[in-house]
DSSP file (Angstrom, degrees, kcal/mol; ACC not computed):
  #  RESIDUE AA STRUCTURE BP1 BP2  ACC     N-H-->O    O-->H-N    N-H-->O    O-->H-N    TCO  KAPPA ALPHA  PHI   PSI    X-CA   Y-CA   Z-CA
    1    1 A X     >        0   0    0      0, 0.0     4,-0.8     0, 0.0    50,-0.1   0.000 360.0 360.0 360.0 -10.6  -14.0   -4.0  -11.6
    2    2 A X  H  >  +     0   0    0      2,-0.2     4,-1.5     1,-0.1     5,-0.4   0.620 360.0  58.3-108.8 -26.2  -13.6   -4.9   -7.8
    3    3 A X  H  > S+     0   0    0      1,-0.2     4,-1.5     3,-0.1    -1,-0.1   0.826 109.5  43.0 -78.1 -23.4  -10.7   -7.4   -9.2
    4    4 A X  H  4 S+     0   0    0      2,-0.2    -2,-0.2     3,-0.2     4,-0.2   0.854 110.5  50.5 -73.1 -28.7   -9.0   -4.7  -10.6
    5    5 A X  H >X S+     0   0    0     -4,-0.8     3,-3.1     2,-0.2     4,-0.8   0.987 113.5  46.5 -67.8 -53.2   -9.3   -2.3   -7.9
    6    6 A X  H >X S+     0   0    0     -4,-1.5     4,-2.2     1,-0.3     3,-1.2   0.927 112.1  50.8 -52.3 -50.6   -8.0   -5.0   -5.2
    7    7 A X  H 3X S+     0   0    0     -4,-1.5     4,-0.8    -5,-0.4    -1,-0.3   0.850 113.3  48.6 -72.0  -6.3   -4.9   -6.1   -7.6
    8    8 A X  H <> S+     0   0    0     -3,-3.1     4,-1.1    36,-0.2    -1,-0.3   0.714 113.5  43.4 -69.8 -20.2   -4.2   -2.2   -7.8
    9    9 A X  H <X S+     0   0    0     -3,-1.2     4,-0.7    -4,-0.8    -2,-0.2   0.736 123.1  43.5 -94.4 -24.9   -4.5   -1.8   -3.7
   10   10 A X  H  X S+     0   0    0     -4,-2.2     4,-1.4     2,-0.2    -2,-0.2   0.867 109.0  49.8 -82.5 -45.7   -2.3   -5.0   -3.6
   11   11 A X  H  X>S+     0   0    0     -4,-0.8     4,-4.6    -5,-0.5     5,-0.7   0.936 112.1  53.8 -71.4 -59.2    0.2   -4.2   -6.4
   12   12 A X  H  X5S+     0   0    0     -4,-1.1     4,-0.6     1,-0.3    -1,-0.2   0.897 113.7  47.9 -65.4 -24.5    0.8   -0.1   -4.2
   13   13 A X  H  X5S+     0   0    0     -4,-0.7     4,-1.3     2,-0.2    -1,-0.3   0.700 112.4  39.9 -84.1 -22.9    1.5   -2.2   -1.4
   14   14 A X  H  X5S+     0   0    0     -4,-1.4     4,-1.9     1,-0.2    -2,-0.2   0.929 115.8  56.9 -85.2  -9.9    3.9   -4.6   -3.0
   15   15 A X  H  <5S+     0   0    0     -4,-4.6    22,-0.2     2,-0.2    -1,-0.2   0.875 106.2  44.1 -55.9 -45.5    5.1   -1.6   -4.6
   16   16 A X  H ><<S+     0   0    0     -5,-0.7     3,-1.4    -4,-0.6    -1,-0.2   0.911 104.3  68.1 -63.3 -32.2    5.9    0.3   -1.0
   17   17 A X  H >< S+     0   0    0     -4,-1.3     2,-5.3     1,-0.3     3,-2.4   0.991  86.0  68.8 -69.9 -69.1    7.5   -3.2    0.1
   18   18 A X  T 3< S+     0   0    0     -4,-1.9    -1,-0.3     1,-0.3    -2,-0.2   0.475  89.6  69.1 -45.9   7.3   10.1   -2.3   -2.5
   19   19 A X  T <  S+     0   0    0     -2,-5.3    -1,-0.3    -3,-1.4    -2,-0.2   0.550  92.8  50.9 -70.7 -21.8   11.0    0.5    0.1
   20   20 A X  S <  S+     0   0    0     -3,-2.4    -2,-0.2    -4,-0.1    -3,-0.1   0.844  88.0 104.4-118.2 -50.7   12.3   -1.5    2.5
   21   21 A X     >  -     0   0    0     -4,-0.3     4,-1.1     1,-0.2     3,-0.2  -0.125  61.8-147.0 -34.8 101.8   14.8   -3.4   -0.1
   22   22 A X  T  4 S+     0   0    0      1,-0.2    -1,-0.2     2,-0.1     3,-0.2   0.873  93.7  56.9 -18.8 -61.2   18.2   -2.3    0.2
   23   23 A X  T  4 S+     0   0    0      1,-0.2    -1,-0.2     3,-0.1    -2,-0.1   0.913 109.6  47.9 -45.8 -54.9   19.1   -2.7   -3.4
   24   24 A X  T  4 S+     0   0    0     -3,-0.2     2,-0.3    -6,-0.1    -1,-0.2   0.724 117.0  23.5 -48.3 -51.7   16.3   -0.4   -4.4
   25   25 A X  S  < S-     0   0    0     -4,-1.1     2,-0.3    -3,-0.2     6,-0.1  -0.892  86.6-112.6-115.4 150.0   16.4    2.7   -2.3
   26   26 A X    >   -     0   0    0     -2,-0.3     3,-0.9     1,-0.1    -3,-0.1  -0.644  27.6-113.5-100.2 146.9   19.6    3.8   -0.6
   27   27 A X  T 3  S+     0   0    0     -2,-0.3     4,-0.1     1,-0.2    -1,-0.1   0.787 113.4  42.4 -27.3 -66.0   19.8    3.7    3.3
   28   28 A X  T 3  S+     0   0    0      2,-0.1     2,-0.4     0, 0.0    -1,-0.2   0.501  99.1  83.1 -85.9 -14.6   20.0    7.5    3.9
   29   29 A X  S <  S-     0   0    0     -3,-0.9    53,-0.0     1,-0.1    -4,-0.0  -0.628  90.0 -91.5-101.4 137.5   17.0    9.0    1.0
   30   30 A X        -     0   0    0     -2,-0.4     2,-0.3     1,-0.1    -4,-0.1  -0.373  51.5-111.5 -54.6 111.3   13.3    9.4    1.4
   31   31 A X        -     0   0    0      1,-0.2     3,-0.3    -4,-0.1     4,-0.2  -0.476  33.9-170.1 -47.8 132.3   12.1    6.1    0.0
   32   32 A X  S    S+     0   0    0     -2,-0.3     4,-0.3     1,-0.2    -1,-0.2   0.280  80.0  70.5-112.2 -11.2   10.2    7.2   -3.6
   33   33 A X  S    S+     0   0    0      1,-0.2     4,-0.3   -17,-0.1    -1,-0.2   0.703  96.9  59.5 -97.8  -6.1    8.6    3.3   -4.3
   34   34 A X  S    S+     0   0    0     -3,-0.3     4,-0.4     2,-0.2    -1,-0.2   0.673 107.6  40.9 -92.4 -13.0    6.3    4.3   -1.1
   35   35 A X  S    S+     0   0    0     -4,-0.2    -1,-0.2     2,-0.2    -2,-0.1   0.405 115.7  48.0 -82.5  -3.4    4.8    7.3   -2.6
   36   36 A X  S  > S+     0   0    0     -4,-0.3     4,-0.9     2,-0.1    -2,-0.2   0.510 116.0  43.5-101.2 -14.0    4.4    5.8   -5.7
   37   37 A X  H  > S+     0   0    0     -4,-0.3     4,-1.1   -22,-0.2   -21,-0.3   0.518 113.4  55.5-115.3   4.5    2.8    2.6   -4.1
   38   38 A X  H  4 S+     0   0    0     -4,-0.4     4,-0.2     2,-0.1    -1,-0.2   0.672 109.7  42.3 -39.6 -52.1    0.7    4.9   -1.9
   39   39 A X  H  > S+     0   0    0      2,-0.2     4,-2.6     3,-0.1    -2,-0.2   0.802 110.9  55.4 -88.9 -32.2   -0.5    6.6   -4.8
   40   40 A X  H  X S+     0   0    0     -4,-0.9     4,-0.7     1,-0.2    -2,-0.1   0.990 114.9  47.7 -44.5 -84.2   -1.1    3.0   -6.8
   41   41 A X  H  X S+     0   0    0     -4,-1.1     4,-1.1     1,-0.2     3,-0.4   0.704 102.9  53.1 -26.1 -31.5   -3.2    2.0   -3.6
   42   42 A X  H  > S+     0   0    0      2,-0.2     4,-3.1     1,-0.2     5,-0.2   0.918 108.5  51.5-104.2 -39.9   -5.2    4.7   -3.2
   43   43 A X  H  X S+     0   0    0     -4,-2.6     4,-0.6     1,-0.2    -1,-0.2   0.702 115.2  47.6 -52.3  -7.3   -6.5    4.4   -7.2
   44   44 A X  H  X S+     0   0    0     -4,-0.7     4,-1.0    -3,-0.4   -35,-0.3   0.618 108.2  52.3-112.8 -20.8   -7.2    0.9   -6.4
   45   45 A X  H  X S+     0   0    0     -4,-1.1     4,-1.9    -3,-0.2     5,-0.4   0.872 113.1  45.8 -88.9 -38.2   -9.1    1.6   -3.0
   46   46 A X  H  X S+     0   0    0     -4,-3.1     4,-2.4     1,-0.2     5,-0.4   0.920 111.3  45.9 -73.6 -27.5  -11.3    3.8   -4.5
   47   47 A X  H  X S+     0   0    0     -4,-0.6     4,-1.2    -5,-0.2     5,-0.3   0.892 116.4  51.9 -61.5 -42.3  -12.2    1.8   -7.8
   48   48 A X  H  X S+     0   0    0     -4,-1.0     4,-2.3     2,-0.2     3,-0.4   0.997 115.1  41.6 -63.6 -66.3  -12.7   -1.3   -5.2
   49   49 A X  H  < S+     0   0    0     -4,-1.9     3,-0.4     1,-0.2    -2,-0.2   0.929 120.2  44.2 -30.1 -62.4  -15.2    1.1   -2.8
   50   50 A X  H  < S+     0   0    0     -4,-2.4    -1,-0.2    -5,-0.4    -2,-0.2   0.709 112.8  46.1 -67.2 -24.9  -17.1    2.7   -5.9
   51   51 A X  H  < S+     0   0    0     -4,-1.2     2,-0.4    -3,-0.4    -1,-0.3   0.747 104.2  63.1 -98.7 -20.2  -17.7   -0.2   -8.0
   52   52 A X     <  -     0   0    0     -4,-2.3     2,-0.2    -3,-0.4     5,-0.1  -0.571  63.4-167.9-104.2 171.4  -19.1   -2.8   -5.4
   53   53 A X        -     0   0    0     -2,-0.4     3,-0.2     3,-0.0     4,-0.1  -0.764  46.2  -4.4-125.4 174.2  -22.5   -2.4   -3.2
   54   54 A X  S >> S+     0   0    0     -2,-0.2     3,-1.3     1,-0.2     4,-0.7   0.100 130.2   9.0  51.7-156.6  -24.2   -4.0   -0.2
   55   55 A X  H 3> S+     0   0    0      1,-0.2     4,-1.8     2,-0.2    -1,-0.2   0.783 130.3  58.5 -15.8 -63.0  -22.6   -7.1    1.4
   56   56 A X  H 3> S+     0   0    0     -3,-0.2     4,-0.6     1,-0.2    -1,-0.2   0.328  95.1  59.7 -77.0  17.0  -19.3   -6.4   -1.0
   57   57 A X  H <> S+     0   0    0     -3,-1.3     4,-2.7     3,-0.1     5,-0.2   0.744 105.2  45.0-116.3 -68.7  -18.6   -3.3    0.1
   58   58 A X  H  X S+     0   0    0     -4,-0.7     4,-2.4     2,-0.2     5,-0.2   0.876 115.6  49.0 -43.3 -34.5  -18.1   -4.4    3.8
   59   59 A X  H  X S+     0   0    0     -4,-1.8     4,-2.0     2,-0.2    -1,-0.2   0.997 114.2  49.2 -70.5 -43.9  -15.9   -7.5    2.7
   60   60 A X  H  X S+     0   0    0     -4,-0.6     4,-2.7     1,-0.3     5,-0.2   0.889 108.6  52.8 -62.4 -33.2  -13.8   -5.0    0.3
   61   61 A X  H  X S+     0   0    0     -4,-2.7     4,-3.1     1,-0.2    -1,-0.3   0.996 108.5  45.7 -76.4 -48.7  -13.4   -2.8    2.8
   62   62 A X  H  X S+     0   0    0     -4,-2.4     4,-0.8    -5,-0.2    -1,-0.2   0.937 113.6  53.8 -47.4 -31.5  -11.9   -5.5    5.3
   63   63 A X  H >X S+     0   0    0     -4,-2.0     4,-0.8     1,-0.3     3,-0.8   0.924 109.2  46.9 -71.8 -36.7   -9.8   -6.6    2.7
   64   64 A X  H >X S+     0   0    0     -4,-2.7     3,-1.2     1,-0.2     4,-1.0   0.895 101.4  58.1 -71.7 -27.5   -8.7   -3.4    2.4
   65   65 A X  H 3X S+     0   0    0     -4,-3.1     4,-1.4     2,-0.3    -1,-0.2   0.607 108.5  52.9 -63.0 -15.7   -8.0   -2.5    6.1
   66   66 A X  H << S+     0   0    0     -4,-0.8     4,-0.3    -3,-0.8    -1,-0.2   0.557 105.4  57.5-102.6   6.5   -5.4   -5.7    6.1
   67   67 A X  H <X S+     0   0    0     -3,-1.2     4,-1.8    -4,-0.8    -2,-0.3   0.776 111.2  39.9 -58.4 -61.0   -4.0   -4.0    3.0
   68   68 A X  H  < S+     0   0    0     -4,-1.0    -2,-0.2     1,-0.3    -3,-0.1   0.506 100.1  67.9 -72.6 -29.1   -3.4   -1.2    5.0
   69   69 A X  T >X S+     0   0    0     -4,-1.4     4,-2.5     2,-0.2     3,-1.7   0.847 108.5  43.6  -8.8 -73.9   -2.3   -3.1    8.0
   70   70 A X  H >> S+     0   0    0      1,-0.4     4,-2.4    -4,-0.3     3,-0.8   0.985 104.2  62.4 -71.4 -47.7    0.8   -3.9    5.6
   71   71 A X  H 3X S+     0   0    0     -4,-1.8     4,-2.5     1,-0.3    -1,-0.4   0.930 107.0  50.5 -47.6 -32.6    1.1   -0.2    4.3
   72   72 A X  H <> S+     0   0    0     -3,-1.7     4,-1.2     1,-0.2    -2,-0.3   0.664 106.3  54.6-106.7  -5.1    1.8    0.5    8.0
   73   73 A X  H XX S+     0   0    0     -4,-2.5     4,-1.0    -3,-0.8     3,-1.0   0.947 108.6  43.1 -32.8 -78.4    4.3   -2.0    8.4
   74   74 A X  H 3X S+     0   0    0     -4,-2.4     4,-2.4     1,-0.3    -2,-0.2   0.790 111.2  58.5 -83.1 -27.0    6.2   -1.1    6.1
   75   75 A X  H 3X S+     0   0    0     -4,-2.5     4,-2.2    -5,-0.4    -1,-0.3   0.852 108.7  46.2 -47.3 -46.8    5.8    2.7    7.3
   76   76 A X  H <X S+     0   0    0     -4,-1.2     4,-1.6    -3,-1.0    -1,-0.2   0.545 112.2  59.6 -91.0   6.7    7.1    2.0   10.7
   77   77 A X  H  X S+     0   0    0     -4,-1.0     4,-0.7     2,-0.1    -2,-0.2   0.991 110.9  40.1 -53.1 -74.2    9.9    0.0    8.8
   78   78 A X  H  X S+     0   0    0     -4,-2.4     4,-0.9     1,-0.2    -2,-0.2   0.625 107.2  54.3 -22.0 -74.6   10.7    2.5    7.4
   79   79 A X  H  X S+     0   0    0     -4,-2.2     4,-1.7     1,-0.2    -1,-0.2   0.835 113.2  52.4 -31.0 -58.8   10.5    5.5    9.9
   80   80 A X  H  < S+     0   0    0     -4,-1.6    -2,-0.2     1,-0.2    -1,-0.2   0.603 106.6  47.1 -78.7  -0.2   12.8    3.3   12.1
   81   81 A X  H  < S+     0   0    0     -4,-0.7    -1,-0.2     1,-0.1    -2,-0.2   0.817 112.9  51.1 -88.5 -32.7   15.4    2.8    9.5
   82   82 A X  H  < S+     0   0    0     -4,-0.9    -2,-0.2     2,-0.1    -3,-0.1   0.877  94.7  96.6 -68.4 -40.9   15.3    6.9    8.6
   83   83 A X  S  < S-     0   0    0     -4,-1.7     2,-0.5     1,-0.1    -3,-0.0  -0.022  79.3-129.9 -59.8 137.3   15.8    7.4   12.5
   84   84 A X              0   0    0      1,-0.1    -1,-0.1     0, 0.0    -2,-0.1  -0.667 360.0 360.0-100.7 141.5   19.6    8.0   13.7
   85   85 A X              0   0    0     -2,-0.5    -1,-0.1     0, 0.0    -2,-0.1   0.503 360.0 360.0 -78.9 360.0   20.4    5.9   16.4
């Protein structure tokens, strides 16, 4: 279960990335692949939490905080691309 969660928390972040692609979302609109890879993540951090114990519950959770790291990347990508210059 703890592989599943992490490729779901991995997969909403490459999902969010797809925010940042020109082709995908236009310049000027609230990206939509970062609420959808938000929402992808967040089923996948909790399945990761719930299902491990002990010891593997502190590694998932670093792994998830550099997962989250990257969510806020791509958030302050974002932000500054919405922002008028």
């Amino acid at each position: 279960m703890k592989k599943l969660g992490l490729g779901l928390a991995l997969a909403g972040l490459f999902v969010a990335i797809l925010a940042v692609v020109p082709g995908v979302v236009a310049q000027d609109v609230f990206p939509w692949p970062l609420i959808v890879g938000s929402f992808v993540y967040l089923h996948g951090a909790f399945l990761l939490v719930f299902s491990t114990k002990g010891q593997d519950r502190k590694v998932a959770l670093s792994t998830l905080r550099l997962v989250r790291l990257g969510f806020v990347a791509v958030f302050a990508v974002i932000i500054f691309r919405l922002m008028p210059l």
